[in-house]
Each structure stands twice: as C-alpha cells, then as structure tokens.
TORMARRO-200214 format. One record per residue: residue number from 1; x, y, z of N, C-alpha, C, O in turn. Coordinates in steps of 0.1 Angstrom, whole numbers. Each point is the difference from the previous one (the first is absolute). Layout:
SITE num  n.xx  n.yy  n.zz ca.xx ca.yy ca.zz  c.xx  c.yy  c.zz  o.xx  o.yy  o.zz
SITE NUM     X     Y     Z     X     Y     Z     X     Y     Z     X     Y     Z
...
% end
This chain:
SITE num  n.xx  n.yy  n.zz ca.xx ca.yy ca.zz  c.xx  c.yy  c.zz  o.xx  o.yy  o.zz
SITE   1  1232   683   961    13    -5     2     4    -8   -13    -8    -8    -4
SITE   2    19    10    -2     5    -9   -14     6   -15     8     5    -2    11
SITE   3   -10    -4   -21     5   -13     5    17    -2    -8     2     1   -12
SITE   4     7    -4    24    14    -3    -5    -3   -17    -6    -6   -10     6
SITE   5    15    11   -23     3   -12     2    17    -6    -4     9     5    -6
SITE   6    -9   -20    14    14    -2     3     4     1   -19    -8    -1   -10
SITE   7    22     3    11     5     0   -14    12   -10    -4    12     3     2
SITE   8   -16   -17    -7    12    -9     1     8     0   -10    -6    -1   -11
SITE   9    25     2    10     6    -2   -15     0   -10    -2    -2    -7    10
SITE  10     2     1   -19     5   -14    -7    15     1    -3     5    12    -1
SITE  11     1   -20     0    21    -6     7    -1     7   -20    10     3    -5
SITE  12   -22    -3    -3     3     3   -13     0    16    -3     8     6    -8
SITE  13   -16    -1    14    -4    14     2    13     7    10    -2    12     2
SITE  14     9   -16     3     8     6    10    10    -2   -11     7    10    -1
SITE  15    -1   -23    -9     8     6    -7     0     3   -11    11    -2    -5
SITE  16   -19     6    -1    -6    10    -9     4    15     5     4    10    -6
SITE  17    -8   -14    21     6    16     6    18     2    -3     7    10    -4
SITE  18    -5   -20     6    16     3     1     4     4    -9     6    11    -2
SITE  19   -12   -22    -9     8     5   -17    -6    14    -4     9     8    -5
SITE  20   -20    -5     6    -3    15    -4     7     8     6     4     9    -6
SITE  21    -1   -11    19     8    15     8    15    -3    -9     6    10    -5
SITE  22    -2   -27     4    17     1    -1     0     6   -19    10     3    -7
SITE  23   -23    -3     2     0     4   -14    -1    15     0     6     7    -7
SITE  24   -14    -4    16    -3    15     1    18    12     2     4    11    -5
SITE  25    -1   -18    12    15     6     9    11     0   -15     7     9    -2
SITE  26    -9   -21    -4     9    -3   -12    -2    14   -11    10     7    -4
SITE  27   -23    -3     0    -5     5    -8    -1    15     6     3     9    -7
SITE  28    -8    -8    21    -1    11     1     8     7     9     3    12    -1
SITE  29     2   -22    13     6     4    10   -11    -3    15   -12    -5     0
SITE  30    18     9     8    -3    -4    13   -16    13     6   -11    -2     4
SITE  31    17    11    -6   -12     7     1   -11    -4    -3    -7    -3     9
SITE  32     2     2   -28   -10    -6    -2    -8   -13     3   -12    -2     1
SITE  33    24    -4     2     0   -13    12   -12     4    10   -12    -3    -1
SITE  34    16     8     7    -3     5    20   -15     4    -7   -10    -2     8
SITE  35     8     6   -21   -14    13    -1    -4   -10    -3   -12    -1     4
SITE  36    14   -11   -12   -11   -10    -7    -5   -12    11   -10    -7    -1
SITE  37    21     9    11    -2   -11    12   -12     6    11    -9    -6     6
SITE  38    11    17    -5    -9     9     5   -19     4    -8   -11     3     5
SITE  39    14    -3   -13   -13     0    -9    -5   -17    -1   -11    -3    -3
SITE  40    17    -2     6    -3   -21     3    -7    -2    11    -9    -8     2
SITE  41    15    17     7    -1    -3    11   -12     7     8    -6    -4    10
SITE  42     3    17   -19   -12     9    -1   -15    -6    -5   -11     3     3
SITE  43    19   -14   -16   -13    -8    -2    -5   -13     6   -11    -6    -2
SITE  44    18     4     9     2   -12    10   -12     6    11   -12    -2     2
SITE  45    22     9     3   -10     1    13   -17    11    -5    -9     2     9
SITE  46     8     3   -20   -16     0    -5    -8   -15    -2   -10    -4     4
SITE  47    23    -2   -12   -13   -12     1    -3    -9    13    -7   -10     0
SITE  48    15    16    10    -6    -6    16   -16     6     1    -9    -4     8
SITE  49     7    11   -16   -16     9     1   -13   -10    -8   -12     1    -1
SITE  50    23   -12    -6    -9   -12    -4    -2     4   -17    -1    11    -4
SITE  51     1   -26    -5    -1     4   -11    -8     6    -9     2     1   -12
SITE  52   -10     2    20    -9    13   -10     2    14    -4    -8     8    -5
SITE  53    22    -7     8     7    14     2    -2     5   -17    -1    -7   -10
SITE  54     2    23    13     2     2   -15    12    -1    -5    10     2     7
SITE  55   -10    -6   -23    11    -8    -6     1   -13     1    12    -1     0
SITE  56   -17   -10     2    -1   -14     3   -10    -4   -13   -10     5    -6
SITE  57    18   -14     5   -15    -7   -14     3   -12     2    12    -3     1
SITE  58   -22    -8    -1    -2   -12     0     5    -6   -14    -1     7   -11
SITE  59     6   -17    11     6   -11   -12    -2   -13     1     8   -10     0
SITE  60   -24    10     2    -1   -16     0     3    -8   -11     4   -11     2
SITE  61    -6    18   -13     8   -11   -11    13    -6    -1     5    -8    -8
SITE  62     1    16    20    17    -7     1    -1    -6     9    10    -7     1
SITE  63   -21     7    13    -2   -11    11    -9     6    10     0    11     6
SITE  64    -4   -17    -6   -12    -1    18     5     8     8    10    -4     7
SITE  65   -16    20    -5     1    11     5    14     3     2     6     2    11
SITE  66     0    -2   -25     9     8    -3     0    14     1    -8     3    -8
SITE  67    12     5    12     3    15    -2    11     9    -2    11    -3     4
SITE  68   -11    16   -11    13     6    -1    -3    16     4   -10     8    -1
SITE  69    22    -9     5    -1    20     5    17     2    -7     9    -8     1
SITE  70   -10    23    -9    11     9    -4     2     3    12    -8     4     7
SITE  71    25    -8    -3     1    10    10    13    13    -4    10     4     7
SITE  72   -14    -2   -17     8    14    -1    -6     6   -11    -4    -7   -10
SITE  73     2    21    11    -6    10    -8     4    -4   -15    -8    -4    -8
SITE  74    21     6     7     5     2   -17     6   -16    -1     2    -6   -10
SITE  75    -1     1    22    10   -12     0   -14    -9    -8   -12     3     0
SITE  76    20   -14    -7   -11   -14    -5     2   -12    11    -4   -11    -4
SITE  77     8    11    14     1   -10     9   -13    -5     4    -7     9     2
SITE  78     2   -22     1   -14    -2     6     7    -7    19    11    -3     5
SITE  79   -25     3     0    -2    -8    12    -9    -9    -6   -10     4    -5
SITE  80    14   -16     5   -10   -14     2    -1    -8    14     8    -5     8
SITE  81   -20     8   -12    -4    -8    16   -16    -6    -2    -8     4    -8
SITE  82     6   -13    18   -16    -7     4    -1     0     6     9    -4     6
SITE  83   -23     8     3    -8    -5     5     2   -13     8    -6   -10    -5
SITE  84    15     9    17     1   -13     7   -14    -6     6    -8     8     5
SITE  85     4   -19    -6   -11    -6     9     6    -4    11     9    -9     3
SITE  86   -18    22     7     2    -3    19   -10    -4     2   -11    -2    -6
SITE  87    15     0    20   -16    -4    13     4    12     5     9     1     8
SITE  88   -15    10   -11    -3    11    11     7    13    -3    -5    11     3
SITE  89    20   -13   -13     6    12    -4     3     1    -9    -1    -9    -8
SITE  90     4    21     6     3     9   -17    12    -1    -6     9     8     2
SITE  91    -9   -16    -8    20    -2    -5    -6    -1   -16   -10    -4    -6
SITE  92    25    12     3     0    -2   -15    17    -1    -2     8     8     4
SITE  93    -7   -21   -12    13    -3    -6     3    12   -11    -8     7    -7
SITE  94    22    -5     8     8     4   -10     8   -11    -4     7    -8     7
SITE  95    -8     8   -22     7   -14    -8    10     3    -7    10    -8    -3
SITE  96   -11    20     0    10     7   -10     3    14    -3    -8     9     1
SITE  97    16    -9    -4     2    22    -5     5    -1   -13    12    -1    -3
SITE  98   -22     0    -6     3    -3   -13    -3    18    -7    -9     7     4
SITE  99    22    -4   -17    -5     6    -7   -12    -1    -9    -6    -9    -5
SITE 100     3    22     4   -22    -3   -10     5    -7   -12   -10    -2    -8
SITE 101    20    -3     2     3    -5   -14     5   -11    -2     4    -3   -11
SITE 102    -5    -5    24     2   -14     0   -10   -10     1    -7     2    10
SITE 103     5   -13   -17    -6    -6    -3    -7    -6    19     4    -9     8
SITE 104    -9    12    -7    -8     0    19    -1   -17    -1     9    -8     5
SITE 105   -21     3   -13     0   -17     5     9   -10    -4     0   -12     3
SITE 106    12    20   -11    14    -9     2    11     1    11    10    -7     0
SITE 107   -13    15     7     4     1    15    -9     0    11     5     2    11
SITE 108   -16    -5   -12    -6    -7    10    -9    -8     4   -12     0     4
SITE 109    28   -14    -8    -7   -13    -2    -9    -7    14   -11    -6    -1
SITE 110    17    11    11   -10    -5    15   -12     1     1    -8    -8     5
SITE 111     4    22   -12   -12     9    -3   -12    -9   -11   -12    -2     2
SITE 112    23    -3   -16    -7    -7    -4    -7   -15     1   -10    -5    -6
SITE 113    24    -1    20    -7   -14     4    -9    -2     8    -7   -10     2
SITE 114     7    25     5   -12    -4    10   -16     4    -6   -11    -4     5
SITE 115    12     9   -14   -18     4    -7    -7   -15    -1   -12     1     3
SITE 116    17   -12    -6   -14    -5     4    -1    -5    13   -10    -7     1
SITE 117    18    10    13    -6    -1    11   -11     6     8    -3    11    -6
SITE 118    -3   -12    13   -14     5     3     5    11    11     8    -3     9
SITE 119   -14    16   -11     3     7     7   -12    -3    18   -12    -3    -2
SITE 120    15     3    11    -5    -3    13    -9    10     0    -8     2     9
% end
C-alpha cells in the first residue's frame, strides 16, 4: 500500500500560483494556462506519494529539509516544499512555485528563520 501524504500550500505558494497562470495567459493565452495548471497539479498530487519521489532533490544549504521538484517537463518552474514535523502524519509544505533561476534563499525567508530550531 503507498502511503498518501497530506499536501499543504503556503498563502505564498498559492500566489505564485496566480501570478504564473495570470503571466502565462498574458504571454501565451488561456490554453497554455489550463496545460501548465494541470501539469502543477499533476505534480502535486505525485508528491502526495512522499518526498522521495523521482525528481525531488534536497537543499539543505538553503534550509532544514528544504526540497524542490520541476514540475513541468520543458517548463523551469520548481515546487518548494518541507518536510513538516507531525505526531503521526505525512505532510509536506509547499512554500513556493518559484522559477529554477531565482535566487531560492531570497524568497524563503520563513525557511531561513526556522534552521536553527530543533527539529522534534
């Protein structure tokens, strides 16, 4: 049996979502829209299968069980997300939907204040 895990946005990651769709529509149109939202949404619910998936790489040097997944083939978009600490379930934050060419630990400052807390 695969273990499902829950998959939470962050209020930053949800609008990252917006601006990429309302950027994507500007540039490309509404179509490409719907296909890029759908391939998000395709990587989304893989990483309910937990972060060990293929395409995931750890970034601890940008914060305490940092991770990123491409979620589109040709696209440079990432998923950032961690590893939440539960009592009992599998959750992994999503922090952000950053392009691969942006500077990652200057947008995620939360990421960097909590490293010296003790993970439970």
């Amino acid at each position: 049996m695969k273990h499902v895990w829950t998959i939470r946005l962050a209020a930053a990651a949800e609008q990252d979502f917006r601006e990429l769709l309302r950027w994507i529509i500007e540039n490309f149109g509404r179509g490409q829209a719907r296909a890029y939202a759908r391939t998000l949404s395709n990587a989304l619910h893989d990483l309910a299968l937990g972060p060990s998936i293929m395409g995931t790489r750890r970034l601890e040097d940008i914060g305490f069980g940092i991770h990123t997944l491409h979620f589109a083939r040709k696209g440079r978009h990432l998923v950032v997300f961690r590893v939440a600490p539960t009592q009992g379930e599998q959750v992994s934050d999503v922090l952000r939907l950053l392009h691969d060419s942006m500077d990652l630990p200057r947008h995620l400052p939360a990421a960097n204040e909590s490293d010296s807390k003790s993970d439970p």
